[in-house]
Backbone bond lengths (Angstrom), bond angles and torsions (degrees), N, CA, C in turn:
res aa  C-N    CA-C-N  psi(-1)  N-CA   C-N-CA  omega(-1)  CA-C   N-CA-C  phi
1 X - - - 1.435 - - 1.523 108.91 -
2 X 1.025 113.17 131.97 1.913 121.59 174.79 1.494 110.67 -70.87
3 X 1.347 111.23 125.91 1.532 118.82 179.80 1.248 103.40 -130.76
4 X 1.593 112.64 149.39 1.431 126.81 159.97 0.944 137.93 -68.20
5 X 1.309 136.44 80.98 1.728 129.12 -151.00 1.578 101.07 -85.29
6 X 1.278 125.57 147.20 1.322 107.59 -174.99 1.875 89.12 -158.29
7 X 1.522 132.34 177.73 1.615 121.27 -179.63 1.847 93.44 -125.17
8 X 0.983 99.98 -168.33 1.644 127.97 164.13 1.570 115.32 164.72
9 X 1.618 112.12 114.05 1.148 105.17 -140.79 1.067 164.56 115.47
10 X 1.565 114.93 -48.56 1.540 125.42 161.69 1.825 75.04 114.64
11 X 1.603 125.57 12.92 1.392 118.09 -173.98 1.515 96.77 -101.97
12 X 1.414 126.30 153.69 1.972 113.38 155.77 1.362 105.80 -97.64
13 X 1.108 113.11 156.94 1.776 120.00 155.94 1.027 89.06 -129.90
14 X 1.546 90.42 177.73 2.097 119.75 175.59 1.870 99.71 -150.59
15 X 1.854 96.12 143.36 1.213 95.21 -169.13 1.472 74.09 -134.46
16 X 1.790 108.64 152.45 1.275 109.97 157.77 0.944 120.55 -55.40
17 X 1.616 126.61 137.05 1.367 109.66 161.53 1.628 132.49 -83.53
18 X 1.295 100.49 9.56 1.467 119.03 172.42 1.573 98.74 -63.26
19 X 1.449 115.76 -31.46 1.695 96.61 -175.10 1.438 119.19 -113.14
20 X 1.385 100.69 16.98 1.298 98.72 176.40 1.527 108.50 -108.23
21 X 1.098 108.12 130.85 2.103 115.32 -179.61 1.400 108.31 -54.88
22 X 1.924 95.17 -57.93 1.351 103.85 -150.32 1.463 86.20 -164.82
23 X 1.480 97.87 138.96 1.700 116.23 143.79 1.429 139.94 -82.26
24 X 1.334 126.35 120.10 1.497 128.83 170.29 0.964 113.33 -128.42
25 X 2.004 94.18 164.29 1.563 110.01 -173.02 1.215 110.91 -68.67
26 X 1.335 148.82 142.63 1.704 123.67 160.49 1.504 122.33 -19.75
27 X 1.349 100.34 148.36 1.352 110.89 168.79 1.518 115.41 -103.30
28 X 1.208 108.89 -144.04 1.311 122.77 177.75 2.000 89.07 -123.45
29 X 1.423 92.68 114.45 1.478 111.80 153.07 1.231 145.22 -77.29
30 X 1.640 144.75 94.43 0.885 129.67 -177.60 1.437 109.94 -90.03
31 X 1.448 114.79 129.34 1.386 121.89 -177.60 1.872 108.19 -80.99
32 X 1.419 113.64 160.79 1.744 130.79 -139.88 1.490 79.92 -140.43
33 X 1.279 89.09 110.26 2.385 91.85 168.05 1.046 94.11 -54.75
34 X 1.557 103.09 179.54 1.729 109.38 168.68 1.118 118.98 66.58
35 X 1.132 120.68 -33.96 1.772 120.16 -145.29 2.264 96.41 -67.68
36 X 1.424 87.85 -175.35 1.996 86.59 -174.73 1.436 83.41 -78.03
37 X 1.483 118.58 176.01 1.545 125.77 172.11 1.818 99.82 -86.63
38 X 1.219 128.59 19.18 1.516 107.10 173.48 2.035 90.12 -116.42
39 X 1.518 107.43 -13.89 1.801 88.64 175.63 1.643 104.91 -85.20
40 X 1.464 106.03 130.56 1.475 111.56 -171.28 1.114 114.55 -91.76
41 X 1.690 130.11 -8.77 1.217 147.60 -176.40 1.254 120.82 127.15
42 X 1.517 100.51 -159.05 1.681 120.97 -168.06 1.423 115.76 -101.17
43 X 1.551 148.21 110.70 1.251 141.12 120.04 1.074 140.56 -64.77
44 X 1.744 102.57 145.97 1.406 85.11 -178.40 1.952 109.41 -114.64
45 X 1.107 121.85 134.91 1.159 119.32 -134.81 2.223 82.07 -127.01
46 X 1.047 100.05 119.64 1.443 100.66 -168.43 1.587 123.35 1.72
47 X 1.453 103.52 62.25 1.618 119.07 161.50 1.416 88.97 100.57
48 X 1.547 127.99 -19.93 1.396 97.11 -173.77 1.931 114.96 -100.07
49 X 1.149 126.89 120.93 1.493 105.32 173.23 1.391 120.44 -68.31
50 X 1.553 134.48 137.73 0.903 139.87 118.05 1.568 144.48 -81.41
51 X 1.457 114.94 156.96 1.360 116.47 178.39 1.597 89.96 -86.38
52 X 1.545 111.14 143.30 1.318 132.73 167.76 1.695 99.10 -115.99
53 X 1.799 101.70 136.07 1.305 111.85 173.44 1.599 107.78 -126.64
54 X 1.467 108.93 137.32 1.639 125.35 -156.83 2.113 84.99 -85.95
55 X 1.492 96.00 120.66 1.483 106.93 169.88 1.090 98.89 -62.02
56 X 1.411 148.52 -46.01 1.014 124.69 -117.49 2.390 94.24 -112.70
57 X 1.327 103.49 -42.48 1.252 83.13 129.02 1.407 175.55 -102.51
58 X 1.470 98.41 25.77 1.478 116.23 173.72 1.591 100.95 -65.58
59 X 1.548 118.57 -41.12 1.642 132.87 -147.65 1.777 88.87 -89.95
60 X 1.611 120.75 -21.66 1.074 117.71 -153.07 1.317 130.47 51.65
61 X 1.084 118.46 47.95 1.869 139.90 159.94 1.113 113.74 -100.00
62 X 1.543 106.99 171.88 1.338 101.01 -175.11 1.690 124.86 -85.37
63 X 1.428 120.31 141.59 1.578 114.01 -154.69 2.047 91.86 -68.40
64 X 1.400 108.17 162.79 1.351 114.01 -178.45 1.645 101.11 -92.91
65 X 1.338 106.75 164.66 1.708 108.61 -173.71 1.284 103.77 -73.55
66 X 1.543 130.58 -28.52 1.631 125.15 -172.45 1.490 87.83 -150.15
67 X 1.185 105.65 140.90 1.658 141.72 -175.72 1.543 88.39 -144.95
68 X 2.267 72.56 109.89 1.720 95.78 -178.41 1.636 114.76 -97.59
69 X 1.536 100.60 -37.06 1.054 102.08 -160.01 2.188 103.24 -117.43
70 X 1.510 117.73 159.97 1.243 120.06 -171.34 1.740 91.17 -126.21
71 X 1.398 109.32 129.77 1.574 107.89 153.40 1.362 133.25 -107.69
72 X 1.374 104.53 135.21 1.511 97.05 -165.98 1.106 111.17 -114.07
73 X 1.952 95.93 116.06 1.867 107.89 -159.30 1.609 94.27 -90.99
74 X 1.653 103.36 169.37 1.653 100.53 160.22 1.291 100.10 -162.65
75 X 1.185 85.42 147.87 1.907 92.55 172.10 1.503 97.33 -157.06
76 X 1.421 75.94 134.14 1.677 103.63 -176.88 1.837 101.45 73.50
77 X 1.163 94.89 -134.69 1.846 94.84 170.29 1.744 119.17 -102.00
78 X 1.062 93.09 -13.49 1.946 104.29 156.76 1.517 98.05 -50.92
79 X 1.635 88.80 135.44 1.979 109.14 146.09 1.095 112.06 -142.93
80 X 1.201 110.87 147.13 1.570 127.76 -179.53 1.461 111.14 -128.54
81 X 1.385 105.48 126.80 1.905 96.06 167.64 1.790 105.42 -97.26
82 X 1.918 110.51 141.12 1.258 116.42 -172.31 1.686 95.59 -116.98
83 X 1.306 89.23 104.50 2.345 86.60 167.76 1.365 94.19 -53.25
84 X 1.461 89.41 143.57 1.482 114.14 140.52 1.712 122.42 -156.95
85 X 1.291 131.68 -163.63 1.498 126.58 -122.04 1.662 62.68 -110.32
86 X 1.465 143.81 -74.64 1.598 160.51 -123.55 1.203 142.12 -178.10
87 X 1.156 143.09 87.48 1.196 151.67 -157.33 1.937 96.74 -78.73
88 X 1.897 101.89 114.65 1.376 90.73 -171.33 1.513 108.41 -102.39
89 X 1.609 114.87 -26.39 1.523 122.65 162.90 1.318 127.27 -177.27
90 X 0.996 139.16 -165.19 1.663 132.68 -178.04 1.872 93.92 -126.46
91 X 1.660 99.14 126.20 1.099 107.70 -163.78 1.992 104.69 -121.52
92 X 1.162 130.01 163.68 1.098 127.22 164.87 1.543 115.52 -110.84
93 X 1.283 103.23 140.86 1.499 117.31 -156.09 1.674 123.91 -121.39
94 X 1.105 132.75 74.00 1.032 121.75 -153.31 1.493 116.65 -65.97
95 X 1.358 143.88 133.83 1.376 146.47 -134.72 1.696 102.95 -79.02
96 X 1.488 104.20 -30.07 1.665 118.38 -166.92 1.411 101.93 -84.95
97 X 1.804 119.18 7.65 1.356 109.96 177.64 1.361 109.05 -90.65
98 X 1.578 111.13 -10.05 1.597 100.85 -143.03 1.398 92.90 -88.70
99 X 1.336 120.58 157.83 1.741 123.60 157.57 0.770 97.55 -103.75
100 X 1.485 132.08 145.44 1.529 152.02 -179.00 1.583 107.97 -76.30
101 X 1.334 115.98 153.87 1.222 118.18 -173.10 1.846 95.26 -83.90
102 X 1.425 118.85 -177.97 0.910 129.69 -159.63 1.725 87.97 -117.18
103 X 1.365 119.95 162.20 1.566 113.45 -160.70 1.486 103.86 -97.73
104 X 2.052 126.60 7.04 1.384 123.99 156.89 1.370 110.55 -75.20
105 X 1.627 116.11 -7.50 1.378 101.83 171.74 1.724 117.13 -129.89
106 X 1.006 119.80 16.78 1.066 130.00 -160.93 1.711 107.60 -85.32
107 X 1.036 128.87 8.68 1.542 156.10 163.67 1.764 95.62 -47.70
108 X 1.580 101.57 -68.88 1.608 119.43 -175.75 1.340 114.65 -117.30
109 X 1.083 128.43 18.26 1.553 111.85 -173.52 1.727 81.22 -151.13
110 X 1.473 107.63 154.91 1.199 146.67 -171.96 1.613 111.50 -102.70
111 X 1.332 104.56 -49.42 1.297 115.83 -177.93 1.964 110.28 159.74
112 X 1.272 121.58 -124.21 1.516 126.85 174.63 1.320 115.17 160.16
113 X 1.087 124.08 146.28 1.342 152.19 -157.06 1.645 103.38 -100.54
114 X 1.591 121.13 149.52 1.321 107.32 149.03 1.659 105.29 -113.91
115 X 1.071 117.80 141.70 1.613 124.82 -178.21 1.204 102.58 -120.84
116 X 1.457 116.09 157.93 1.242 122.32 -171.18 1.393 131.59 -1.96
117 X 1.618 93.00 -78.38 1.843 97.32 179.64 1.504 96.32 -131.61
118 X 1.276 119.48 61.68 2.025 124.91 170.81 1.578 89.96 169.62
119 X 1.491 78.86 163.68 1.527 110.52 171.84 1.848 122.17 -112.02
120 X 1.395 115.17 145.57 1.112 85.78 -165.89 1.433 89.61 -137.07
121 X 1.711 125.85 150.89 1.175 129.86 171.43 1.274 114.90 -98.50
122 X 1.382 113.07 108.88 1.907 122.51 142.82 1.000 127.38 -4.35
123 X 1.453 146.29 85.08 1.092 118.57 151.77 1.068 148.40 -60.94
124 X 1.498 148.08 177.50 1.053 123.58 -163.27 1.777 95.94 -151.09
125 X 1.639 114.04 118.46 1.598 94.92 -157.16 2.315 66.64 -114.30
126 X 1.791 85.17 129.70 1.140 123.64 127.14 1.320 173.93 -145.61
127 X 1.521 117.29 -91.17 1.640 114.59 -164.31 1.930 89.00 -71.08
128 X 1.242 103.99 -54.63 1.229 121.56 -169.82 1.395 122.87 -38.30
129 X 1.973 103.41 -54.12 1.659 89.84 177.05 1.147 116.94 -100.33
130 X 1.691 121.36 39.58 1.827 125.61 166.57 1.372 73.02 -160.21
């Protein structure tokens, strides 16, 4: 299966790329009072706004100094843009690599891979961020 490997951190993840549309550079964020502290705000993404939510505190880690790149997930007719630190490439993943996450974390993570020389955690986009 093709995944998005991407860091934040000096950390890797992998996202399917089945749910990601499209990659972008950051935008310009307008921040939403109220909002939880992991939604980072509003883009507006050729006429359409989306809410963008900051990975890095959804996972509760520490946020990266520059968040280059935005992915824009969808499911169903929902989109959401998710910051993150760098999009490093689209990788193929064979399913029998993954170890499953353990069920204290299985909220956000899928499980993780070891690749060459790192490990990388799965994300896991659900109920929560659409």
């Amino acid at each position: 299966m093709q995944m998005i490997l991407f860091k934040m951190n000096q950390q890797h993840f992998l996202i399917e790329a089945d749910s990601v549309e499209e990659v972008i550079d950051t935008l310009q964020i307008t921040k939403v009072p109220l909002a939880p502290v992991w939604v980072e705000g509003l883009i507006n993404l050729r006429g359409t706004v989306l809410t963008v939510i900051n990975l890095a505190e959804l996972l509760q880690i520490k946020r990266p100094q520059k968040s280059r790149n935005i992915l824009i997930l969808k499911q169903k007719e929902e989109k959401k843009g998710l910051l993150i630190e760098e999009v490093i490439e689209v990788i193929d993943v064979n399913p029998e690599e993954i170890q499953l996450a353990d069920e204290k974390t299985q909220e956000f993570y899928a499980g993780l891979v070891f690749l060459s020389d790192q490990v990388a955690n799965i994300i896991k986009v659900n109920h929560r961020i659409f």
